[in-house]
N, CA, C and O atoms as a GROMACS GRO file, in nm:
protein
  284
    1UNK      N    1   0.084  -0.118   0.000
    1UNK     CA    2   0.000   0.000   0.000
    1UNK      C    3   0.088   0.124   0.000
    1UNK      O    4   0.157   0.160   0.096
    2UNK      N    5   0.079   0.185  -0.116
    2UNK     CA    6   0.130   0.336  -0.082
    2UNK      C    7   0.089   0.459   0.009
    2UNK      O    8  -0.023   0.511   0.008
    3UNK      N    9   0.192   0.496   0.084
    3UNK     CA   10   0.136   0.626   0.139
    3UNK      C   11   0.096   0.738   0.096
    3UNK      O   12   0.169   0.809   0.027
    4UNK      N   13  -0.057   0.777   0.141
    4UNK     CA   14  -0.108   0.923   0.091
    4UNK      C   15  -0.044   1.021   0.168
    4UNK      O   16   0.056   1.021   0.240
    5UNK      N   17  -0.166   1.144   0.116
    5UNK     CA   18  -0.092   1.265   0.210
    5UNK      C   19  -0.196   1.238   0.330
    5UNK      O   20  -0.138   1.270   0.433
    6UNK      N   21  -0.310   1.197   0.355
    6UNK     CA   22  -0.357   1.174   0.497
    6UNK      C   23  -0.287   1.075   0.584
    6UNK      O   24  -0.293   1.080   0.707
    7UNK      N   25  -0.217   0.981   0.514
    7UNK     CA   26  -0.087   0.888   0.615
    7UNK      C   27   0.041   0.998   0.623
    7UNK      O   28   0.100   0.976   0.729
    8UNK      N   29   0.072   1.052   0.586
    8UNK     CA   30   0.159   1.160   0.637
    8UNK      C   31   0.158   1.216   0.732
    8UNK      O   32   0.246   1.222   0.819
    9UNK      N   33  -0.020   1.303   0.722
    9UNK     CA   34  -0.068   1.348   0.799
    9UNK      C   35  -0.096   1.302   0.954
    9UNK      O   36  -0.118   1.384   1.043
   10UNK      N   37  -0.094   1.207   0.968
   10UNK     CA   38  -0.168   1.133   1.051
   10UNK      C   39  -0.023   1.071   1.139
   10UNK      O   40  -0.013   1.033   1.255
   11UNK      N   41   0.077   1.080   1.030
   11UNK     CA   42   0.207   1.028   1.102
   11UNK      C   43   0.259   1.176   1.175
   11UNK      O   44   0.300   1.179   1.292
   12UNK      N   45   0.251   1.305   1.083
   12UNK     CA   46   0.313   1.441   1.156
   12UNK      C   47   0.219   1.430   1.280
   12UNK      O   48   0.284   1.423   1.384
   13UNK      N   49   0.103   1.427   1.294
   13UNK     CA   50   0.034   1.449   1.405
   13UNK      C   51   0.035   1.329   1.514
   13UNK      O   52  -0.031   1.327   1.617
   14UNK      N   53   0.130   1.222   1.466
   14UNK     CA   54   0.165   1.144   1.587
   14UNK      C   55   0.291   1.201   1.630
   14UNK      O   56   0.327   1.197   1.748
   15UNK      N   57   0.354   1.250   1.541
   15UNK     CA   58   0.499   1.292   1.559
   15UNK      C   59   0.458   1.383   1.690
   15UNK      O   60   0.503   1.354   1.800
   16UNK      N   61   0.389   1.471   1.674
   16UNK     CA   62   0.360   1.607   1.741
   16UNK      C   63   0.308   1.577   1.880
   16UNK      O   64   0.324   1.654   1.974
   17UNK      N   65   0.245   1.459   1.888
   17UNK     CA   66   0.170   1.417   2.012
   17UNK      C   67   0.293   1.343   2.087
   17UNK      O   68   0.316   1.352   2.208
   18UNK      N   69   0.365   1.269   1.991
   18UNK     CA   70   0.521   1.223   2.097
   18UNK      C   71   0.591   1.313   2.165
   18UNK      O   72   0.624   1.304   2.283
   19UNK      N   73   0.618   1.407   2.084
   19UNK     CA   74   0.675   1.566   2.129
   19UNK      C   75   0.658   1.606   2.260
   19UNK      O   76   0.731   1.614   2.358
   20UNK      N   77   0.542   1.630   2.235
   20UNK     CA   78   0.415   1.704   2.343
   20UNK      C   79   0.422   1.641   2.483
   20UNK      O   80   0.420   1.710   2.585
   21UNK      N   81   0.433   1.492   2.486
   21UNK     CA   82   0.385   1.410   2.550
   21UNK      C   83   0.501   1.429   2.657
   21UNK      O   84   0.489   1.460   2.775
   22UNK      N   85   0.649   1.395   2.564
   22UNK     CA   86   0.816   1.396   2.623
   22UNK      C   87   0.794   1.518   2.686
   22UNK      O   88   0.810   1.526   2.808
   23UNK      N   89   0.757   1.618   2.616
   23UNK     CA   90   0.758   1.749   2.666
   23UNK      C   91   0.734   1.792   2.822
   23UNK      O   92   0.818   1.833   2.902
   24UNK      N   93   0.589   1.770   2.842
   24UNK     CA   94   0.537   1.753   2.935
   24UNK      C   95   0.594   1.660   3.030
   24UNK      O   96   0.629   1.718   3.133
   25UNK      N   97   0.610   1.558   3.029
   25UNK     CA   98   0.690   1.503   3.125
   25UNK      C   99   0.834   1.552   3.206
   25UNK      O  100   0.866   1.536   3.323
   26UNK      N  101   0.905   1.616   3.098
   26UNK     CA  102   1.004   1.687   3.102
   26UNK      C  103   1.117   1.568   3.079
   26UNK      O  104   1.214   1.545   3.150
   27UNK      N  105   1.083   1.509   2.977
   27UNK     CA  106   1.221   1.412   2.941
   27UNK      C  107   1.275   1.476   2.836
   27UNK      O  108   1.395   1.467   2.814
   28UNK      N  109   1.201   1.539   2.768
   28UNK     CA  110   1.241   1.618   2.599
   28UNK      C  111   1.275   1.759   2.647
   28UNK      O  112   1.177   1.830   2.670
   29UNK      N  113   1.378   1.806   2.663
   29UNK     CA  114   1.420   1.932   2.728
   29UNK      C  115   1.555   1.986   2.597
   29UNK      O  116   1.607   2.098   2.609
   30UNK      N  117   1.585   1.916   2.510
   30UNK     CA  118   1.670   2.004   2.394
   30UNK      C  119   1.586   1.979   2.232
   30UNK      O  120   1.544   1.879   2.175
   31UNK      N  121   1.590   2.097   2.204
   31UNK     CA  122   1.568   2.074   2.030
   31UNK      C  123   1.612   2.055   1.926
   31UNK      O  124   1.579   2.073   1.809
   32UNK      N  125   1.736   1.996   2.007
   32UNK     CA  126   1.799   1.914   1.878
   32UNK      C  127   1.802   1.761   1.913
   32UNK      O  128   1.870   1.687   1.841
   33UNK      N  129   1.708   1.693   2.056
   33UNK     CA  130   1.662   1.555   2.034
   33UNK      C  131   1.520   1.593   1.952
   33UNK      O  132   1.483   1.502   1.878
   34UNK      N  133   1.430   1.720   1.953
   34UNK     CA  134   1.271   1.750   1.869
   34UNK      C  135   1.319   1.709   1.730
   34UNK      O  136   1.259   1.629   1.657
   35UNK      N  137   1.427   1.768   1.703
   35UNK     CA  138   1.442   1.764   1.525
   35UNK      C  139   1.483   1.638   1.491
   35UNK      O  140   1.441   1.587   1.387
   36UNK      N  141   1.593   1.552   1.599
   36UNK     CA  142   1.630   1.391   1.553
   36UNK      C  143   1.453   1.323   1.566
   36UNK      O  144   1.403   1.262   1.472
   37UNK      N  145   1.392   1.343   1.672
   37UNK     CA  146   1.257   1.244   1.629
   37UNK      C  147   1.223   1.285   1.477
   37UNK      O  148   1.252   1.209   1.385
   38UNK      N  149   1.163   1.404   1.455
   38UNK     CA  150   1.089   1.454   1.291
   38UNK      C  151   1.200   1.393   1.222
   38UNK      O  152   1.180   1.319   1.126
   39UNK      N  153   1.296   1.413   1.259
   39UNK     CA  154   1.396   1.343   1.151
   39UNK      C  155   1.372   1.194   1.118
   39UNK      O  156   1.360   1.156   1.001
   40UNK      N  157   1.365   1.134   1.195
   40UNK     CA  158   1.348   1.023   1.207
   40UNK      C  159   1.215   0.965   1.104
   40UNK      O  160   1.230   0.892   1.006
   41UNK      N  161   1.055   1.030   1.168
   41UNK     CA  162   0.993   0.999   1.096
   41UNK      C  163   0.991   1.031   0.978
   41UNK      O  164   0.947   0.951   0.895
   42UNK      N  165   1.036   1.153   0.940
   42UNK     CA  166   1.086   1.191   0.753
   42UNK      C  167   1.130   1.085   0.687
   42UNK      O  168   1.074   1.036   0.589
   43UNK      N  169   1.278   1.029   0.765
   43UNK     CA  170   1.328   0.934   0.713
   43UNK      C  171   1.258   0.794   0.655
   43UNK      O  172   1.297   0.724   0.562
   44UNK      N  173   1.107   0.775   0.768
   44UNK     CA  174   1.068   0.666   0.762
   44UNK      C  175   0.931   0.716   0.635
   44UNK      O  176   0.826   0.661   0.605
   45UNK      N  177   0.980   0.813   0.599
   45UNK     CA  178   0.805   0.842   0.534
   45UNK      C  179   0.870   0.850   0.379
   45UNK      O  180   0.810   0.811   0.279
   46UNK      N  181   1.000   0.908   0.380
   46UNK     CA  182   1.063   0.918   0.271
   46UNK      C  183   1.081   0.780   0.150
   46UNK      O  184   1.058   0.769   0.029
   47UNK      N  185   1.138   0.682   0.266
   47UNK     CA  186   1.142   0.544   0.260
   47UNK      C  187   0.995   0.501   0.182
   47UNK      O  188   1.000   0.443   0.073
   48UNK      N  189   0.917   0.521   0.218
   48UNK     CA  190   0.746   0.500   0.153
   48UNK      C  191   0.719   0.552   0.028
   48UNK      O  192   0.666   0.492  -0.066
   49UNK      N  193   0.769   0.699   0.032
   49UNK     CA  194   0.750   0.778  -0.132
   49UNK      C  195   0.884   0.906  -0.112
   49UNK      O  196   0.916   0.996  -0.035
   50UNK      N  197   0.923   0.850  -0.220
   50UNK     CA  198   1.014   0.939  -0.259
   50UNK      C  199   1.013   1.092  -0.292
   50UNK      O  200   1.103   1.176  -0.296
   51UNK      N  201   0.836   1.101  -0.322
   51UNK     CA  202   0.821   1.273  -0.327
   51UNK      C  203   0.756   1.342  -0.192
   51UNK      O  204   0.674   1.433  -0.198
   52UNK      N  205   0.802   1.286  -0.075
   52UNK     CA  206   0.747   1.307   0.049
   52UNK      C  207   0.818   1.441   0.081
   52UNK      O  208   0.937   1.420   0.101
   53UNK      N  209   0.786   1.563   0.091
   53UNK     CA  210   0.805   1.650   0.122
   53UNK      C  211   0.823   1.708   0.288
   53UNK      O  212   0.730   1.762   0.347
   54UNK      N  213   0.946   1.688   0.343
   54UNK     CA  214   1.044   1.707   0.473
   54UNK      C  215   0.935   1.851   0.493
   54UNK      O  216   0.834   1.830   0.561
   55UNK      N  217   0.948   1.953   0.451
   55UNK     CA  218   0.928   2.074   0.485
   55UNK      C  219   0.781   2.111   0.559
   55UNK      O  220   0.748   2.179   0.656
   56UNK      N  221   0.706   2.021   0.450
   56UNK     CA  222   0.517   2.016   0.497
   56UNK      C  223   0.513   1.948   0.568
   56UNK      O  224   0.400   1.970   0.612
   57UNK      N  225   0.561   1.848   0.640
   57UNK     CA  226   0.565   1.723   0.757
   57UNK      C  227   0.614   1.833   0.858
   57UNK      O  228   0.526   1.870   0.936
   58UNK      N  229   0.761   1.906   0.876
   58UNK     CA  230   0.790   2.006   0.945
   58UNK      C  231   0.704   2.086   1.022
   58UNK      O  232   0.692   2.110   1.143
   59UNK      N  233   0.641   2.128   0.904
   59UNK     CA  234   0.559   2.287   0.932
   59UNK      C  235   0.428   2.199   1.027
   59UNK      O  236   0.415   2.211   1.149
   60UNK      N  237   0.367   2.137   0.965
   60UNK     CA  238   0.282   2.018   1.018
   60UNK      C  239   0.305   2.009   1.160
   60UNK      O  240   0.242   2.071   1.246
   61UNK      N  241   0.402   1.924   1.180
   61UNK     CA  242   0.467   1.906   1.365
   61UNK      C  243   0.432   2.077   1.387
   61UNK      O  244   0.328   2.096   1.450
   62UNK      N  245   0.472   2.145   1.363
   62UNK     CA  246   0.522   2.287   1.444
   62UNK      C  247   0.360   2.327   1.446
   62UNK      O  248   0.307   2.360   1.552
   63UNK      N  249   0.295   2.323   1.338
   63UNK     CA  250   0.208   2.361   1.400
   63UNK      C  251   0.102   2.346   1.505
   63UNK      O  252   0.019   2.423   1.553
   64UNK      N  253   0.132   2.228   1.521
   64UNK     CA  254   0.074   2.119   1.647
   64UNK      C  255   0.100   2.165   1.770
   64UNK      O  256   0.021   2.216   1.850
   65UNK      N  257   0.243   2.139   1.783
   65UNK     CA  258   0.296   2.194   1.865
   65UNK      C  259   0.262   2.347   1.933
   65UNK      O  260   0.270   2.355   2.055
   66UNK      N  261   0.216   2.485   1.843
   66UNK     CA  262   0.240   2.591   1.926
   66UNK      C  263   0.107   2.601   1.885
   66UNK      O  264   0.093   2.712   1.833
   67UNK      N  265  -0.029   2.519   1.883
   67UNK     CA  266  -0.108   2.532   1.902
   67UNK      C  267  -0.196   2.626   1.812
   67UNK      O  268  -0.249   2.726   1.862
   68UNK      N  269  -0.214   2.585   1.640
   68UNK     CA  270  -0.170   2.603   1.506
   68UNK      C  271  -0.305   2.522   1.460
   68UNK      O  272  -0.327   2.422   1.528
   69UNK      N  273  -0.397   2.547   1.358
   69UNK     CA  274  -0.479   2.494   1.289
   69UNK      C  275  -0.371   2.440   1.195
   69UNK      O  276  -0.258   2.486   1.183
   70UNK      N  277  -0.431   2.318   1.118
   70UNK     CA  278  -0.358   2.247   0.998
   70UNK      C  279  -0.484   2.276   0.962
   70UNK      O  280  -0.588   2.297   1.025
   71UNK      N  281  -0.443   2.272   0.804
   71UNK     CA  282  -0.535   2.253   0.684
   71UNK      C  283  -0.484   2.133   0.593
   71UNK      O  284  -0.546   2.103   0.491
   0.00000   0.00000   0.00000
């Protein structure tokens, strides 16, 4: 099965809820372990389709995060 853009979607907005979650706990305290997770899932989404766009997955997380409508 190929990935759409609502499995993308659905992966940035898990991304964002892992974030959130570390956050809150206070285990996730630098943003350069925030960018190795997104990194991570990019990597794994990239792997799926090659025209997976890093930047809209990005913006995606961030906007989750500071409390941001997605469209």
């Amino acid at each position: 099965m190929k990935m759409t853009r609502e499995h993308f979607r659905a992966q940035a907005t898990l991304c964002a809820d892992i974030i959130s979650e570390l956050q809150i706990r206070g285990i996730l305290k630098s943003d350069v372990v925030k960018a190795s997770i997104i990194d991570s899932f990019c990597d794994m989404c990239e792997r799926a389709n090659p025209k997976f766009d890093r930047g809209m997955f990005n913006a995606w997380v961030e906007n989750i995060l500071h409390g941001f409508k997605n469209n």
